[in-house]
N, C-alpha and C positions, 0 to 999 in steps of 0.2 A: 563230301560230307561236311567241309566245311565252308561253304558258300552257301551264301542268304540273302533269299533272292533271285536267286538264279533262274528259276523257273516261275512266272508268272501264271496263275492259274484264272483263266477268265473261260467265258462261253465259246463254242467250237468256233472256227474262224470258219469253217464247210458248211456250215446251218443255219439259215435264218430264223432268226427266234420269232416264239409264236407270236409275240406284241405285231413284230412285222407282217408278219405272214396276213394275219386277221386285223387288218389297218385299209384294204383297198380291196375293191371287187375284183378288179384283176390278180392280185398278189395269190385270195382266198381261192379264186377258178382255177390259177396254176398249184395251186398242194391241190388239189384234187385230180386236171389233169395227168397231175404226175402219178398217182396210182395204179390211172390206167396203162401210162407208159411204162413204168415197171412191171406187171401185167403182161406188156407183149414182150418188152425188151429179154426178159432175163429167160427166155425159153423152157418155162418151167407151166406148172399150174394150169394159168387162164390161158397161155399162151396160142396152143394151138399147133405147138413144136413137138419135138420127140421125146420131151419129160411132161407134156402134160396130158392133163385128164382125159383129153382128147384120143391123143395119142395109145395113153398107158390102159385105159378100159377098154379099146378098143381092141388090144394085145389079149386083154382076159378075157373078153370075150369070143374071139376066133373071127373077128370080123376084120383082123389085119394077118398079117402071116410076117414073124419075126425074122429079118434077116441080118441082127446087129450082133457082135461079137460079144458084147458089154453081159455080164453076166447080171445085174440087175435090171435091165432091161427082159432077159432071158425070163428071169421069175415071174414078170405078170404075165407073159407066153406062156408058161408051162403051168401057171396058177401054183408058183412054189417059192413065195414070198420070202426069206428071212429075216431075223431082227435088226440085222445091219443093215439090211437093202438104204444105200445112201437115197436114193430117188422117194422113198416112201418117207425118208427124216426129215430132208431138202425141201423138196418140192411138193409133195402133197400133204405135208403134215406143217412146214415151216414154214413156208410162201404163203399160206391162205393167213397163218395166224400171225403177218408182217403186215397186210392189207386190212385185217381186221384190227391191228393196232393203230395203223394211220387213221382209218375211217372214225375210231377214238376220238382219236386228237382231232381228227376237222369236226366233227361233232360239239367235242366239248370249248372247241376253238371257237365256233360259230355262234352258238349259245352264249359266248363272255363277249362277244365282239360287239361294238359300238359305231366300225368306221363301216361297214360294208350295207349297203341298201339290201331292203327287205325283199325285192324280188330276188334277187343273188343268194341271197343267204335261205330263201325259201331253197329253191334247187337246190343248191348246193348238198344242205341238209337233207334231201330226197334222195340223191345220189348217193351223199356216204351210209345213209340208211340199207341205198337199194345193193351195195358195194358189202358191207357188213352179213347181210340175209343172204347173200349169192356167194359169199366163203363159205359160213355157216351151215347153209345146206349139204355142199361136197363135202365138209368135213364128218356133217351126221353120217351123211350117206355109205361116205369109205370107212369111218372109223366107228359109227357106233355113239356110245357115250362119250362126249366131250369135252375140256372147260367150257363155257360159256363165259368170252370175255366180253365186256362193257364198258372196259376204262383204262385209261393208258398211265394208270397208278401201277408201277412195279412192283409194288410191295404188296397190292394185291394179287395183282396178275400171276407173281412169284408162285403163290402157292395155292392157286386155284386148284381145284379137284373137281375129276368128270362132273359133268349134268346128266340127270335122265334125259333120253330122247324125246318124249313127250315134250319136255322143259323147253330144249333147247328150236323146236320147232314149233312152241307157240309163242318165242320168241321171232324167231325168221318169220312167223305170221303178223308179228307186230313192226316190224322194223317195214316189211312190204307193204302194209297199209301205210302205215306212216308216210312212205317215199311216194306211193300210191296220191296224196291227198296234196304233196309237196310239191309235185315235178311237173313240168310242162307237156301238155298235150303233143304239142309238136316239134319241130324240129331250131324255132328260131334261136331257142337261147346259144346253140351250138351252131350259130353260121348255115343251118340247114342240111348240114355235115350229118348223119349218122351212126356219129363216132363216140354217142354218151348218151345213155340209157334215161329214156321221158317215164310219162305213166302208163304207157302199154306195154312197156318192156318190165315194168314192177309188175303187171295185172298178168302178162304170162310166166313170168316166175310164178306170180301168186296163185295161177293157176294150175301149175305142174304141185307146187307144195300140197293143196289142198288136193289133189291125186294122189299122192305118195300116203296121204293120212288119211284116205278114203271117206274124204268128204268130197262125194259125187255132184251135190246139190250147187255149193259153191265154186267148184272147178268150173263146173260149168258156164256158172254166172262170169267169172272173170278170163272164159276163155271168147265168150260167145261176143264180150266185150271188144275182144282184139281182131275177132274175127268180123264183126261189125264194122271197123273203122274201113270203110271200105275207099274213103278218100285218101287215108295216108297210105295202106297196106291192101295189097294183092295180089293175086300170084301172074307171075314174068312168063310172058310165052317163050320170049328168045332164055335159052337156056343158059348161053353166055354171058347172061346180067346176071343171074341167079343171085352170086356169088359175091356182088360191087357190093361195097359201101355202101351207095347211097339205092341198091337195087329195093324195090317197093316190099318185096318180101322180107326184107332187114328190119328186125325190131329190135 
């Protein structure tokens, strides 16, 4: 208590600050990459692992057969949820609203920035658009009414209060057109890789959404579009590609 000075108080030495981050095309491509890679990494959510959406709907709806000891795991088997269930605080409720914070910051990051070229920062902004509408919808979906965040202001975010669902998915309507109008047709901006969501990958979300809100008229229009592309996308005889990366059925 009585040393002064002791403790220097500056910005984290683990974090690049935003000035940096939003200063070069590459710096901006990797905060975005990294979303996706937390995304796979943390076995949760988007993953694709045994805490995610995947996984856990698949348990609720009898289209897996549970054979894990873990009692929360056990509740979306037996459709007997409780308020603790860590997995429903964690990973379906917490992990979407960590990537909808990020997708925030690169947004509002993108918009102030001066060093990054206009094609880069087009994408970009398409992605955290399309990143933001594709949490946003599983969160409607599993929980109902929900905040509706849009800024990476704590002091708002702090004390947001549910949206109506209507709200919050003619938002996810706006964020997909948005990303829809931003993103590249094909595959060049990403190496040719398949590993980061274009305009057809916004136009079939966009298309599932306007099914869920029983606009038949427009589902269609933006399914018929992806089903159209018949040069990037088709269906794999060998059933072993199905499932690549870069397999032609991958949007």
């Amino acid at each position: 208590s009585g040393c002064k000075k002791f403790i220097q108080i500056g910005p984290p030495q683990s974090q690049i600050s935003s000035a940096s981050v939003f200063s070069s095309d590459a710096s901006a491509t990797s905060a975005v990459s990294g979303i996706y890679s937390q995304m796979i990494s943390n076995y949760g959510f988007a993953s694709g692992s045994l805490q995610s959406i995947t996984y856990l709907c698949g348990l609720s709806a009898d289209e897996l057969t549970n054979y894990s000891s873990s009692p929360d795991q056990a509740g979306f088997y037996s459709n007997n949820l409780l308020p603790n269930n860590s997995i429903v605080t964690s990973t379906l409720w917490g992990e979407p609203y960590r990537y909808i914070y990020d997708a925030n910051s690169i947004i509002e990051g993108l918009n102030g920035s001066k060093g990054i070229s206009d094609p880069v920062k087009t994408q970009l902004l398409g992605e955290a658009y399309f990143i933001r509408s594709f949490c946003l919808f599983y969160l409607v979906n599993l929980f109902g009414s929900v905040p509706l965040i849009t800024s990476s202001d704590y002091r708002i975010n702090d004390t947001a209060s549910r949206s109506p669902v209507g709200e919050i998915y003619n938002k996810i309507i706006e964020d997909l057109q948005n990303a829809k109008s931003r993103m590249a047709e094909d595959y060049t901006f990403s190496g040719g890789e398949r590993v980061r969501p274009n305009r057809y990958a916004a136009a079939a979300l966009l298309a599932r959404v306007y099914l869920f809100t029983g606009d038949w008229t427009d589902a269609e229009e933006e399914a018929s579009l992806c089903i159209n592309e018949t040069t990037t996308y088709n269906l794999v005889s060998d059933l072993n590609a199905v499932f690549l990366k870069n397999s032609a059925e991958a949007i």
